[in-house]
N, C-alpha and C positions, 0 to 999 in steps of 0.2 A: 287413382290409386298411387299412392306416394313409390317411388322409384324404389327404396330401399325395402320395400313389404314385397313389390314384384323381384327382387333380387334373390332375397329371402325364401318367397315359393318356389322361384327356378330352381334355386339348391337343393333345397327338401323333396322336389320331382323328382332331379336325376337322380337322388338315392333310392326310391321309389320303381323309377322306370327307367332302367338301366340303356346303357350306349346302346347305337344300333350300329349297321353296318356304314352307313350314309356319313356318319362320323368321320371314318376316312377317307372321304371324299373330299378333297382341298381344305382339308382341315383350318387352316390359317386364315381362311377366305372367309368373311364375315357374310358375303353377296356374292357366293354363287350364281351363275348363269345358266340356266338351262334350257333348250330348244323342245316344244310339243311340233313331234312330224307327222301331222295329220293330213287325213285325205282331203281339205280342203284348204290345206298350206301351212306354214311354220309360223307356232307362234315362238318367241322369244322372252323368257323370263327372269326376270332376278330375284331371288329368294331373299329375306333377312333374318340372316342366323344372328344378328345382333339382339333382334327382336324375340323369333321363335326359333330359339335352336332347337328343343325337345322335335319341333314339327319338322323344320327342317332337315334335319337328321332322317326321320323318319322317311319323309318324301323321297330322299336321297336312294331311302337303302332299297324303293321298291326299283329307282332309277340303276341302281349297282346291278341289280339280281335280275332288271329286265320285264317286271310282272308288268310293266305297263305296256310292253307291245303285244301290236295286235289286240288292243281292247277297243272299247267304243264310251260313247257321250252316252249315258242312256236316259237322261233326262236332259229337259230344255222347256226351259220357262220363259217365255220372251219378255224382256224388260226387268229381268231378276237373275235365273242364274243358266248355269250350263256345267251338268256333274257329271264324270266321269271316276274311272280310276276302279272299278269295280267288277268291271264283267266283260267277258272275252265274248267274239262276234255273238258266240250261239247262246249268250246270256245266260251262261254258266261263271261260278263265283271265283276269282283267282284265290290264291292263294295267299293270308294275310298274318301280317305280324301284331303281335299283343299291343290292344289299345294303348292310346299316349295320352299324357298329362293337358288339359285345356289351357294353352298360353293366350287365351282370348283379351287378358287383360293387358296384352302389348303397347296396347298405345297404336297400334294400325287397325284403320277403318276396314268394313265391308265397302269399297268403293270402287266405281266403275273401272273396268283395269285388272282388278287386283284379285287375287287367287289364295280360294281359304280350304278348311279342312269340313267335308260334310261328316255326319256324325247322327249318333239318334237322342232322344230325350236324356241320354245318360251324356252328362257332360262331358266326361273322362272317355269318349267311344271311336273317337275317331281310328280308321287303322289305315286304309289306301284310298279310300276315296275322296276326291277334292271338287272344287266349284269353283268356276270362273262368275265374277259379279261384273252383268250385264250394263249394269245401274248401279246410282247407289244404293244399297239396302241398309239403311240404319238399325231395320229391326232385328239386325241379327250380328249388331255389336253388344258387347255387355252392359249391364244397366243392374238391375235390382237383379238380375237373372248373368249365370254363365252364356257367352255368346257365342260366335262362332269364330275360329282361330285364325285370321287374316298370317299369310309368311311368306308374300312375296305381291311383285306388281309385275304386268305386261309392258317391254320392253319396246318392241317390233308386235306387228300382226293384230294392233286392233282392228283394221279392217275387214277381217277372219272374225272375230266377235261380231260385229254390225250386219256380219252376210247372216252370222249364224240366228243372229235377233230374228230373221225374215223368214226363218224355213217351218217347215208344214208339220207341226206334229200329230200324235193319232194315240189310243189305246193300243198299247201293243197285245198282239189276239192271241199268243202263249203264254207270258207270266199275268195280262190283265193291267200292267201299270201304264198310268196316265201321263203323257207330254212326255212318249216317245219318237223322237225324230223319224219321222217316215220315211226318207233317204238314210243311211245310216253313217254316221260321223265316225270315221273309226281314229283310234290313237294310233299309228304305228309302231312308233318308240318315242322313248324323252332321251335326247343326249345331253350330258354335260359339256360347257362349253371350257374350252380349254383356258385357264386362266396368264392373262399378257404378260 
């Protein structure tokens, strides 16, 4: 996709899907940094609001208001991905802000590392829940098809990924869903790292 087409829809989004709060969050900062302080260690990330501001933003604002502590992974796919962002220990829904615009056509890959937006058949759906890719996954960059929105990469802590590749998942025996982590992976919080 030519640079000045994705220029062009970035614009035409934020009129669409208005600031969030994540907005002022280092405003100035193209690559924010942010830490997942999770029960099985800190991972370390750098976001690309150069790339996906709309997401970034967004990420940010569940980061400012806190909705991410105390939640959990509640899927895990081994050799594909690990999503969280969704639901608190008792696997109840947090609290979520108005879908965001699909910046999937960034020019960042689904690639091992790297942290996107999950979302449903509706391209435009994403709202707090994200995915760490285990692996590459090509199949869920764009192509004839809307993809899925890559806006940031793992800094520190893939070794945290590689454990998480290894662990035992199950049908979980209340909601019913599939390659639920049997030990349970909880998110504590996500901080912003202070920028140098």
């Amino acid at each position: 996709m030519k640079p000045w087409l994705i220029s062009s829809i970035l614009f035409i989004a934020t009129l669409f899907f208005p600031a969030t709060a994540g907005e002022s969050l280092q405003p100035d900062n193209l690559f924010p940094r942010v830490v997942f302080h999770t029960s099985l260690g800190d991972i370390k990330v750098e976001l690309d609001r150069s790339r996906a501001p709309i997401t970034v933003n967004n990420f940010l604002s569940y980061v400012k208001t806190q909705r991410y502590n105390e939640t959990i992974f509640h899927r895990l796919i081994a050799d594909f991905v690990l999503q969280g962002g969704g639901y608190n220990l008792d696997f109840e829904g947090i609290a979520t802000l108005e879908p965001i615009f699909n910046e999937s056509g960034n020019g960042l890959r689904n690639e091992q590392g790297t942290i996107a937006m999950a979302r449903t058949n509706n391209p435009h759906s994403a709202s707090s829940q994200f995915y760490f890719n285990l692996k590459d996954n090509g199949s869920l960059d764009p192509g004839a098809r809307w993809g899925y929105t890559v806006f940031g990469r793992v800094m520190e802590g893939m070794d945290i990924l590689q454990q998480v590749n290894e662990l035992e998942t199950a049908h979980h025996q209340v909601t019913g869903w599939p390659d639920v982590p049997v030990e349970p992976i909880v998110l504590h919080r996500v901080s912003l790292v202070p920028e140098e």
